[in-house]
N, C-alpha and C positions, 0 to 999 in steps of 0.2 A: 303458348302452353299455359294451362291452368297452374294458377299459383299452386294450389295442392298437389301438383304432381312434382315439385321440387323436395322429394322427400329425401333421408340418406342423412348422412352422419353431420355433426357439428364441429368440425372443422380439426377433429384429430388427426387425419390425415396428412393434415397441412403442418403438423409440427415435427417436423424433422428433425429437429434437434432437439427433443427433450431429453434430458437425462432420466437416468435411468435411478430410482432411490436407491436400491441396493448399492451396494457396495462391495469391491473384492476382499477379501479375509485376507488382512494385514499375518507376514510368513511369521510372526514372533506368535501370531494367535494358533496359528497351524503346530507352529512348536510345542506350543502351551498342551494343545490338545493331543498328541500325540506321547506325550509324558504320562497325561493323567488317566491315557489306555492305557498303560504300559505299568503304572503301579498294582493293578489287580493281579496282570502276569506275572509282575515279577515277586508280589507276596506269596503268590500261590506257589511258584519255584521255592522258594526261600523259608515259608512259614507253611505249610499245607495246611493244617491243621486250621486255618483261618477263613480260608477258601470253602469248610466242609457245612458249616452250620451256620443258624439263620441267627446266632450272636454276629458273625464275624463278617455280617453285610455294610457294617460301616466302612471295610477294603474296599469295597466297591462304591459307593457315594464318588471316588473323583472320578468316574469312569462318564459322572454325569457331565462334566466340566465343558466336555466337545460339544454338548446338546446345547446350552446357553451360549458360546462363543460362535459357534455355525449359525443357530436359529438368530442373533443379535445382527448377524452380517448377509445371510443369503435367505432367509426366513422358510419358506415350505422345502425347498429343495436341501438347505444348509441343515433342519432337523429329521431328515429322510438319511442325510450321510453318517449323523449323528448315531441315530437308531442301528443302522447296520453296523456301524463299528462299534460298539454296545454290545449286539447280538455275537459278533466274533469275537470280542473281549471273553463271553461269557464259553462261548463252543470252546475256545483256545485254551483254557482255563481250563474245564473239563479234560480235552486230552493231554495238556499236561500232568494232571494227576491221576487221570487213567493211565501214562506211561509210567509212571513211579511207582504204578503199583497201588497207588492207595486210591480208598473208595469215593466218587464223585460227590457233590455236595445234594442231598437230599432233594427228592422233586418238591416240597415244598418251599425251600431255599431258592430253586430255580424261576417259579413260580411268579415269586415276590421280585426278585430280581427282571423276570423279561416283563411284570406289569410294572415295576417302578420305569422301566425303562421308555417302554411305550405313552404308558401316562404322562413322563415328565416331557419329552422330544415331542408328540402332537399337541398337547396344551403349550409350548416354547411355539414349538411352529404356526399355531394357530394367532398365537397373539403378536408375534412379532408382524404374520403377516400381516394383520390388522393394520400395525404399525406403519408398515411400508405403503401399505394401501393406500392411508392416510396423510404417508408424505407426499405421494407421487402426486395426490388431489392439490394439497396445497400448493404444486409447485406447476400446474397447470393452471390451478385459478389465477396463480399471480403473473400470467406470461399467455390469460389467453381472457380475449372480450366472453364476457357470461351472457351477454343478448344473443351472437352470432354466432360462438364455439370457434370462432378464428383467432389466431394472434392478433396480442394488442401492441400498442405503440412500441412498448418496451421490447416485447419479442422482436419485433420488427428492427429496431433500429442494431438492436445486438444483432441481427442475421443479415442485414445489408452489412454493417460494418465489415464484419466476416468476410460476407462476398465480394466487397471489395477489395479487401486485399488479396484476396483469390488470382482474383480477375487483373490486378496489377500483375501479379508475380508470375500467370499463367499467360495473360495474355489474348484470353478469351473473353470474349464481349459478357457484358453483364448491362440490363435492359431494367427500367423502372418504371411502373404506370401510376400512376395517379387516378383515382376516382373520387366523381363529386356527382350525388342524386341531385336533379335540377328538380327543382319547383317543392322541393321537402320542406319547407318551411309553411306552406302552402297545404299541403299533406294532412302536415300533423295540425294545423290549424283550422282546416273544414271537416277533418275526421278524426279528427284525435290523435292521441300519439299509441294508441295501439294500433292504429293504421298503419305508423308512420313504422313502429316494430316489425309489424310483419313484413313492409317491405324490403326494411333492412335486413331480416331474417334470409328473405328472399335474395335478396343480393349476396349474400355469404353463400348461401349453397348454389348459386350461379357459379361463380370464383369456383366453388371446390368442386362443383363438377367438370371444370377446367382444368384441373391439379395434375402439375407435371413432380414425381419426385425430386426434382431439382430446384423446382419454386416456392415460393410463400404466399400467402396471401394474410393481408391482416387489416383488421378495422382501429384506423390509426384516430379516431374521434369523430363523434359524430353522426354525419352524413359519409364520412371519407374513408378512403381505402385505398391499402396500397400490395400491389405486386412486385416484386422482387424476382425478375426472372431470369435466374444464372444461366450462363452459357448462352443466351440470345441475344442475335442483333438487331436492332433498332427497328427494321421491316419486318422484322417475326413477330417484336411487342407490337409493333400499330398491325398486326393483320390480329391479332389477340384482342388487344383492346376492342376492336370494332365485333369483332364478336360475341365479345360481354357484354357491347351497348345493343348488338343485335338480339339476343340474348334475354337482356331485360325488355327491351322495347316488347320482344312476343309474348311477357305475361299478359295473361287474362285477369286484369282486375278489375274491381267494379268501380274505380274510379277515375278521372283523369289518368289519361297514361304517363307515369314516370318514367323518365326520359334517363341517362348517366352523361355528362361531359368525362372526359379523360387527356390527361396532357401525360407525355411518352418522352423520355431521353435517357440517352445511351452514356455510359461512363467514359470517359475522356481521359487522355494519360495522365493531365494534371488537376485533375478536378478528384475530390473524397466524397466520403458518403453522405456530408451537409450539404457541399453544393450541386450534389446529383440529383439530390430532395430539388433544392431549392427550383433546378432547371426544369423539373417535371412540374411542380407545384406552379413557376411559372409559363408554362403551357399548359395547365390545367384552366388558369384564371384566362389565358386568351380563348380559350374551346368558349366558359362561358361567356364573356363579351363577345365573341362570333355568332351569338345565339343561342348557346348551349347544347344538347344531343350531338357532338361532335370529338373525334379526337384529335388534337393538336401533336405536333411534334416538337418539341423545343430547337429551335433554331440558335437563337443567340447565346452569346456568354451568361451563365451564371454568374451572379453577383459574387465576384470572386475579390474578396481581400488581397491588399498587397501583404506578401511577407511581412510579419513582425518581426523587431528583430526584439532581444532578450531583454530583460530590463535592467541588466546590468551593462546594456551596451551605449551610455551615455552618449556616445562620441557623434551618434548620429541625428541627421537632421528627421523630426518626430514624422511616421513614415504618414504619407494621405489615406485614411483610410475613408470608406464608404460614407457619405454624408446620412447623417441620423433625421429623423424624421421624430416627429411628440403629436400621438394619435389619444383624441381627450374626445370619448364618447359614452351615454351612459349606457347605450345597449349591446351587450356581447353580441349579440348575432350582427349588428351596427360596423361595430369594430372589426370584426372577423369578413365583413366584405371590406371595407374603405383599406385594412391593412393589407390586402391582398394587392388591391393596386401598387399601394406606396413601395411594396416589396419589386413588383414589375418594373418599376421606374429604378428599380437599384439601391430601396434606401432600407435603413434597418430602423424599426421601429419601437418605442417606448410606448406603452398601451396606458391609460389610466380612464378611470368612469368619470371622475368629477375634478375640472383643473387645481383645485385647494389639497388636489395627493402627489402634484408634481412638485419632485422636492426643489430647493431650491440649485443644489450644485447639477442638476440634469443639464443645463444649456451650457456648463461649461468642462464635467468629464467628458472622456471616450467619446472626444471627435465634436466638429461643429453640427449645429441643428440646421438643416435645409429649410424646412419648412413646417407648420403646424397646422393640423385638422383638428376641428371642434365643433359643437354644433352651441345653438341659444336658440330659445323661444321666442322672444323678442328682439329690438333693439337693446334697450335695455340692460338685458340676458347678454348680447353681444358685448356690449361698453365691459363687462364683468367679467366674462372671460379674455378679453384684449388686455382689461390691468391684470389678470390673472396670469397670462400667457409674455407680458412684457415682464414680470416678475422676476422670470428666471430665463427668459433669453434676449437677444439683442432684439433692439425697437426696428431693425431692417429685416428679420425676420418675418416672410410671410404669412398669412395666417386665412388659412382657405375653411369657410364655416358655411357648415348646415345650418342653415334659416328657417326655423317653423312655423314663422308670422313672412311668409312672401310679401303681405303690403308693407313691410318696417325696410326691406332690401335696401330702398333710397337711402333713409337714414344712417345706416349699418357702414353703405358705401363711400362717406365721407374720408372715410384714411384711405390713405393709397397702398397701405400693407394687408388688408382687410377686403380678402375677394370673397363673396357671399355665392355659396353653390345651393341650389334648390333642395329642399327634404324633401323625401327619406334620403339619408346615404344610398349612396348606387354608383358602379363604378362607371357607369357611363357619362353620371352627372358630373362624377370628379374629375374624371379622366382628361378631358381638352382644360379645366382649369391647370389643373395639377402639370400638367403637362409646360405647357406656360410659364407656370409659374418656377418650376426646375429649370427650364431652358434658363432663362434668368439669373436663377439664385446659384446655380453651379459655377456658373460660367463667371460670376461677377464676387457674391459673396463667400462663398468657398474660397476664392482663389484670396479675396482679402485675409479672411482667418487664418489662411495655412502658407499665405506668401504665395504672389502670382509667379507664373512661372518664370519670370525673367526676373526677380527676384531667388530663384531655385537655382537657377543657373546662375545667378552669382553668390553661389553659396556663401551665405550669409551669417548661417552657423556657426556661432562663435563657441561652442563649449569646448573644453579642454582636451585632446586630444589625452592626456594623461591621464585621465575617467576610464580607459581603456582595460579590459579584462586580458590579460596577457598568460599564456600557459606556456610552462617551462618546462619541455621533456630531455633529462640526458640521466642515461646510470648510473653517472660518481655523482654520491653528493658535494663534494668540493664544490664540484662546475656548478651546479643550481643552486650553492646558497651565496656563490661570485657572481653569477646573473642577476637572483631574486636582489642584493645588495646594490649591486648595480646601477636597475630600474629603479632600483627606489630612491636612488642616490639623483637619477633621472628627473625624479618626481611623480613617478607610477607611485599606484596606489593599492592596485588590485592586482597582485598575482597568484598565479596557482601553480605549484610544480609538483611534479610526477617522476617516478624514477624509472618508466618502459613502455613498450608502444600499447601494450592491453589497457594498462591506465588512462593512458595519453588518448584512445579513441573512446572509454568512458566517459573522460573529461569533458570532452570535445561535443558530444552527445549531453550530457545532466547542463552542462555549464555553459557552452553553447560562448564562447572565446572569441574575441575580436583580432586577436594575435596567436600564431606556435612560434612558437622560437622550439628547432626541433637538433636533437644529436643525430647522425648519421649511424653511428656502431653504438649496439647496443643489443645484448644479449635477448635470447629469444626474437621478438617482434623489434626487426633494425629501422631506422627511420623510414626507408623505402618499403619498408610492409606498412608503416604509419601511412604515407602517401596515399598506397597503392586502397588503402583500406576509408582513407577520409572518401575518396568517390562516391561512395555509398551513404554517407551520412551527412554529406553536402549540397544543398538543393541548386539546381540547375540556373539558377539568377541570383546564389548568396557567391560572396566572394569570399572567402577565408586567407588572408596570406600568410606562409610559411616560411619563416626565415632559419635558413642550416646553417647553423655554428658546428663547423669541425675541424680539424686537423688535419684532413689529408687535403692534399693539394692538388690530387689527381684529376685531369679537363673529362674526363670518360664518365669520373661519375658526379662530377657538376653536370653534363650532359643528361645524364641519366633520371638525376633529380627533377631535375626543369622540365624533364617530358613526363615525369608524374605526379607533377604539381608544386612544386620549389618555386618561390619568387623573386630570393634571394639569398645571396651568402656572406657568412663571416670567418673566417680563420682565427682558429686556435694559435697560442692565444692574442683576445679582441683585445681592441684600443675601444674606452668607454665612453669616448667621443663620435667616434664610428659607429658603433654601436647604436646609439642616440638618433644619430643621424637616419642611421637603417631601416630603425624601428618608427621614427616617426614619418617618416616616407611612405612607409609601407601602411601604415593607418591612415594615411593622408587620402593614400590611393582606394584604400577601404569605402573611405566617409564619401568620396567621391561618385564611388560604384553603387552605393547606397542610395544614394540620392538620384541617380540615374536613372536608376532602376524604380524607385516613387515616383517618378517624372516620366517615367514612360507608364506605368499603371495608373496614372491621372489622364494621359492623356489617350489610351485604350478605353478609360471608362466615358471621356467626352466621347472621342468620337462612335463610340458603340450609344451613348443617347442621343447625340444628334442625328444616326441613321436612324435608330427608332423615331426618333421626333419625323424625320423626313417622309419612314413608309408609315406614320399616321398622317401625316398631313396628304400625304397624295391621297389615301384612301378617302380620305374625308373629302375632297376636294371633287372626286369621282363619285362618291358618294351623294356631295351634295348637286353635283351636276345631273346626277338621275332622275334627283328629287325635283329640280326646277323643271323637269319635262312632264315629269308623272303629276307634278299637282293642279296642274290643269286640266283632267279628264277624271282623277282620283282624289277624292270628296277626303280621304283621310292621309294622302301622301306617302301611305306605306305600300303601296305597291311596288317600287323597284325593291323594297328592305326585302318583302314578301318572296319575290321571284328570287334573289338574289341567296334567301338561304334555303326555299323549297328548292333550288336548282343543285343545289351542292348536297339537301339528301338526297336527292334521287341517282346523282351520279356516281353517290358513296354505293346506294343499294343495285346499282347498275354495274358495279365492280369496278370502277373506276380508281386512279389510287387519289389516297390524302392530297399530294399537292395537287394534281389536278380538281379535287374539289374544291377545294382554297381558290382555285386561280377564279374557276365558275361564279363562286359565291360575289368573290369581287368584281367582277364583270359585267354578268348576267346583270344586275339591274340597271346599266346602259343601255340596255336591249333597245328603248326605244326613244334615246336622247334626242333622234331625227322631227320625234314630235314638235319640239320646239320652233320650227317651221310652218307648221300646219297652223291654217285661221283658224280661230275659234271658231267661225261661224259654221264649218266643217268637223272639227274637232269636237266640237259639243254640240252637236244637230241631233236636237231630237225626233227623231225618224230615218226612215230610211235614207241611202247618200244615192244622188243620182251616179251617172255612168262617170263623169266628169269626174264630179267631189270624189268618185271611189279613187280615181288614179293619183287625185292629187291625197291623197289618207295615204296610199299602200307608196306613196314616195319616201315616206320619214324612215324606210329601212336602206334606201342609198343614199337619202341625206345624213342619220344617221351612221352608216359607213364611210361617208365621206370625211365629216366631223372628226373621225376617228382614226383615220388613214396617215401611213408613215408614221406612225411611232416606234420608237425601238422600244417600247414598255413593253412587256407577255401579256399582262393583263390590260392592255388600251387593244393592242392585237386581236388578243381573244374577245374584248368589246366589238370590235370591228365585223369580226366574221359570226358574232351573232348578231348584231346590228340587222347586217343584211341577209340573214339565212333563216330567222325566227317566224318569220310567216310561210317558209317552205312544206309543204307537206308530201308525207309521203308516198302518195300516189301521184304525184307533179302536178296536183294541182293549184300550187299556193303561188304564193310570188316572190320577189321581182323576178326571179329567172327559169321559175318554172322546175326546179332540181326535183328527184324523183329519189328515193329510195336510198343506199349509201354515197348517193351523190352528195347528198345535206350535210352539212360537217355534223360528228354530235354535239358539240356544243349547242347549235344553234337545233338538232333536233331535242336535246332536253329541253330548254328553255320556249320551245316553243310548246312542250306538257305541260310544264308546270305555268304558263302563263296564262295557257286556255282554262286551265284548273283556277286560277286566282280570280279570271277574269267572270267565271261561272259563278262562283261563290262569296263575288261584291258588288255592290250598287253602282253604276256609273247612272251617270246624268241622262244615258239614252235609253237602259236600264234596268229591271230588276234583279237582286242575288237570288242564289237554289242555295238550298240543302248540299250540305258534300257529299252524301251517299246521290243523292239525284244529280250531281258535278260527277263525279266520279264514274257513275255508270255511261252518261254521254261518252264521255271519253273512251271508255273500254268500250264501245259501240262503233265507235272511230277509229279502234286499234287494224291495225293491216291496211285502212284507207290514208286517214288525217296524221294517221301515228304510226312508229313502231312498235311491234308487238311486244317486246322484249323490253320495251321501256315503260311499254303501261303495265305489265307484269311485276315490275318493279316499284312502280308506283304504288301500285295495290298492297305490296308487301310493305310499303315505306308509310302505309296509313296513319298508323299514330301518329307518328313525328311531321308528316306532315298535317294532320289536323291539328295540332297546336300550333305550326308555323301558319295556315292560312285563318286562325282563330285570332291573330294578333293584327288590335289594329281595326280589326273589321267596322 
């Protein structure tokens, strides 16, 4: 569609939640006004004589009162209620002194009185409206992007937060997309950045022509954008997102086609509105390492923090939290890709432009440093930022740098801490170092800083158990200031007591208590409503222990206790030795679960990177096994990349779902790994192949299916059965077995489109490339013979995305 036919509003639709300026009329102001009718009435009753002539119009001045009190709170409509009860002040008036008998006040008295009244209520109404106009503007400006008329970041994150807890407490799926414009950088750079406006323009009334009243859309910075789709699950936002990229993909613009990536994930019982972000933002960044023009669905954990505990809860061993990362680059747009990785890999990052603004306490607050990204000019430049970078963290700290002088690499690479990655920044270039270099630093230097784990498990934590925040619930004061005396007498230092259970789950909540020491009887909220009510304010891996001190001695309701969260007891009255005993027990058992609990969210976060580590390393490994086949007939080596991502859009536009294009994209360029068999002297023959050389060519598809065969991988499988099915066509006459029509798996009938398409539109050694419009048309000339119909229909519609995928490389 023509970009100009995205006309229609600027994204007010999409603000569901604005407030509204007005205000309701506070009841003391309603009071007010209905007094200050009621004086005219009630002089006219009492004084007539006041009521009669145009002296005694000062009675009537409070009558104005309602006019400025309505008009200040509801504006046109609040001076409209004004004006009539005004007008009946003045009727009512009248026939009260028509019934007494005495004569009405003069029509010129009246005159003055129904113009003071009209004059003053539509001048009140006209400018309060004004007023209100003018709030409502400022509170849109401040809650919505002025380029695109959609919500900005701030609206956004106030309306996900919302919907999160919605979607907690209701239980109904709540969905997140993430959008990123591919190649804007690009855009705004060969055409300016009022190019780069209008297509952002143009993406915002995409989104709101999409607009469900239960959604959002907002431009969270940038290029980026984000959907907030309540009440949907996870298959509704990816059938969504793809048709926003479908969507953009069909404008008609006069320049390169911009493409959208999009990463999608579904809110999780224990995940909030930061690490829902983070899960989408991290399948945003794999859609573009995939290629881009794609949607991703987040699959793995969100980089999710272990539990903090309070900071007054000494007692514990300091919990592991996410390994920090010091990103030292001078260019925002620079930093804004390289952090994107760092964040994929798990690590939370520190940003600065020039290493001389990294302070110096950075390498030793808020957690160890993993690893450091920089770039230099030279060597030189490198020597500069390595003393800059050892300054403030340890000398075994990695330090992965962009290099702008490629011939100084030698040089640079003389430290063994010092891995040199090619300029520009690009997550591709970082990504296998980084990788690496985490495998390592996690596994070895983490575990030094924070005690490895057989150092955790011999908890080693020496600090004082009597650091401990202890809260003391029971009704008589006697009892809690014999407790509080007690513990201190103990050697406690921090107590808090309370005198009922509503305080007591206040406490519990602000102060967040390593110990209750709790009374059973106790007026209103009894300990067992205490219990019953911590449930909810206790998260499902913290441990709180509860010690009942009471008096009765009844097994039914020690019973009772212990099955809603008692851990143990004391008898009224305690022995302060006992007691001691009790209590330290019971932190002991605290400090223990504490650290259990760090110890198992350490080793959740290794083993979630070494499966990452593992499904990049097999892709690469398949990846690069496609590559040692194809660069022997393919002068630029990207033919399997080629096939591999034009196979996954066409599958997408062929209706295929998300993971089945994932599985394609990674597959598909195995297609023809069997080549690696083939002699050269056949393989690169320039001219035609006799009958012979043809049989021994068209064998690399059951070699390569042999190659392939028995694996329990989906993706080595799905290699396998287009291995040997890629040169099948649809009228039976291709090979190796001749298959005809849905005989062909699709797999192997997509990739046999888009290879003939790659194979039309590059040079090979026997040889020359077409045009894609003249690639393209063969093809649809071959449709219902060489092809299916229904797949080169799809193709045709997938043009764009696919002319930038076979423009790559070429």
């Amino acid at each position: 569609m023509p970009l100009s036919d995205l006309s229609g509003g600027h994204g007010a639709a999409t603000l569901q939640h604005r407030s509204e300026a007005r205000r309701e009329v506070p009841v003391r102001a309603l009071i007010l006004s209905i007094l200050a009718l009621l004086v005219p009435i009630a002089t006219v009753v009492l004084v007539p004589e006041s009521g009669r002539e145009a002296a005694g119009l000062l009675v009537w001045v409070t009558a104005l009162i309602p006019a400025f009190l309505l008009s200040y709170y509801k504006g046109w409509s609040g001076s409209a209620v004004a004006l009539a009860a005004g007008m009946a002040v003045i009727a009512l008036s009248s026939i009260v002194l028509d019934l007494r008998g005495l004569p009405p006040p003069g029509a010129g008295t009246i005159v003055l009185l129904v113009a003071g009244y009209v004059t003053v209520s539509v001048g009140l109404g006209l400018v309060t409206e004004l007023l209100h106009r003018e709030r409502r503007a400022a509170q849109e400006q401040a809650l919505t992007d002025p380029l695109t008329g959609l919500p900005n970041r701030r609206h956004a994150e106030v309306f996900l937060a919302a919907a999160v807890g919605s979607a907690r407490s209701t239980g109904i799926p709540l969905s997140v997309v993430t959008f990123d414009l591919d190649h804007f950088k690009w855009l705004n750079d060969t055409h300016g950045h009022a190019a780069g406006d209008d297509v952002l323009r143009a993406f915002g009334r995409i989104l709101e022509r999409s607009r469900n009243p239960r959604w959002l859309f907002a431009r969270i910075g940038g290029e980026e954008f984000l959907a907030v789709l309540t009440q949907t699950p996870i298959e509704e936002a990816v059938t969504f997102a793809e048709s926003i990229r479908a969507a953009l993909a069909g404008l008609d613009l006069r320049w390169q086609p911009i493409t959208a990536s999009a990463g999608v994930a579904e809110l999780q019982v224990d995940r909030d509105a930061h690490s829902l972000l983070e899960m989408a933002d991290g399948a945003l960044y794999q859609a573009k390492e995939m290629g881009r023009d794609r949607v991703e669905i987040a699959t793995g954990p969100a980089r999710k923090e272990p539990p903090q505990p309070p900071e007054h809860a000494e007692i514990h061993l300091a919990p592991v939290r996410s390994a920090r990362s010091l990103l030292i680059l001078p260019g925002a747009a620079e930093r804004k890709s390289v952090r994107r990785v760092l964040e994929l890999n798990g690590l939370r990052v520190d940003e600065f432009e020039r290493p001389d603004q990294v302070p110096i306490q950075v390498g030793r607050a808020e957690g160890p440093v993993a690893v450091v990204v920089g770039a230099a000019a030279d060597a030189a430049d490198a020597e500069r930022v390595n003393e800059a970078v050892r300054a403030v963290v340890n000398d075994d700290v990695p330090l992965a740098l962009f290099l702008k002088d490629h011939g100084a690499a030698a040089d640079v690479g003389l430290d063994d801490n010092i891995t040199v990655v090619g300029w520009p920044p690009a997550g591709d270039r970082l990504l296998p170092v980084l990788s690496g270099l985490l495998t390592s630093r996690i596994a070895t230097g983490i575990d030094r800083e924070r005690h490895t784990i057989d150092s955790t498990l011999g908890l080693e934590d020496e600090t004082p158990l009597t650091n401990a925040l202890v809260l003391v619930v029971d009704d008589e004061r006697s009892n809690r200031v014999a407790l509080q005396r007690t513990l201190e007498d103990i050697g406690f230092k921090r107590i808090l007591t309370v005198p009922d259970g509503e305080s007591a789950l206040e406490a519990v909540v602000t102060e967040r208590p390593d110990l209750l020491i709790l009374d059973l009887h106790m007026p209103g909220m009894d300990g067992f409503g205490v219990l019953e009510a911590l449930r909810g304010h206790i998260a499902v891996d913290e441990f709180l222990p509860v010690l009942v001190v009471t008096g009765d001695k009844q097994w039914e309701l020690r019973q009772r206790a212990l099955s809603v969260g008692a851990k143990d007891f004391l008898n009224k009255p305690f022995d302060v030795s006992e007691l001691g005993a009790r209590v330290l027990n019971l932190l002991e058992t605290r400090r223990l679960h504490t650290q259990m609990t760090d110890l198992n969210h350490l080793l959740e976060r290794r083993v979630w990177s070494r499966t990452r580590e593992l499904e990049r390393a097999k892709d690469e490994i398949l990846f690069r096994l496609a590559q040692a086949a194809e660069y022997r007939d393919d002068v630029t080596g990207r033919h399997a990349e080629r096939v591999g991502a034009a196979a996954a859009i066409l599958a997408a536009a062929a209706g295929l779902s998300p993971a089945q294009c994932d599985v394609l994209r990674r597959a598909a360029p195995l297609h023809d790994v069997g080549k690696i068999a083939i002699p050269d002297s056949i393989l690169l023959k320039n001219g035609p192949l006799t009958a012979d050389e043809r049989a021994v060519m068209q064998s690399h598809t059951t070699i390569g299916a042999q190659l392939l065969a028995n694996s329990t991988s989906d993706i080595i499988e799905n290699a396998r059965i287009i291995a040997v099915s890629h040169h099948e066509r649809w009228n039976g006459t291709g090979y190796p077995r001749g298959l005809r029509g849905d005989e062909i798996p699709i797999e192997g009938q997509i990739v046999s489109l888009v290879d003939a398409l790659d194979a039309l539109t590059h040079t090979r050694p026997y040889k020359a490339s077409m045009r894609y419009e003249e690639a393209e048309a063969r093809l649809i000339a071959d449709a219902g013979s060489a092809f299916r119909i229904d797949l080169v229909e799809a193709m045709v519609g997938a043009r764009n995305r696919l002319t930038v995928v076979m423009s790559e490389g070429a």
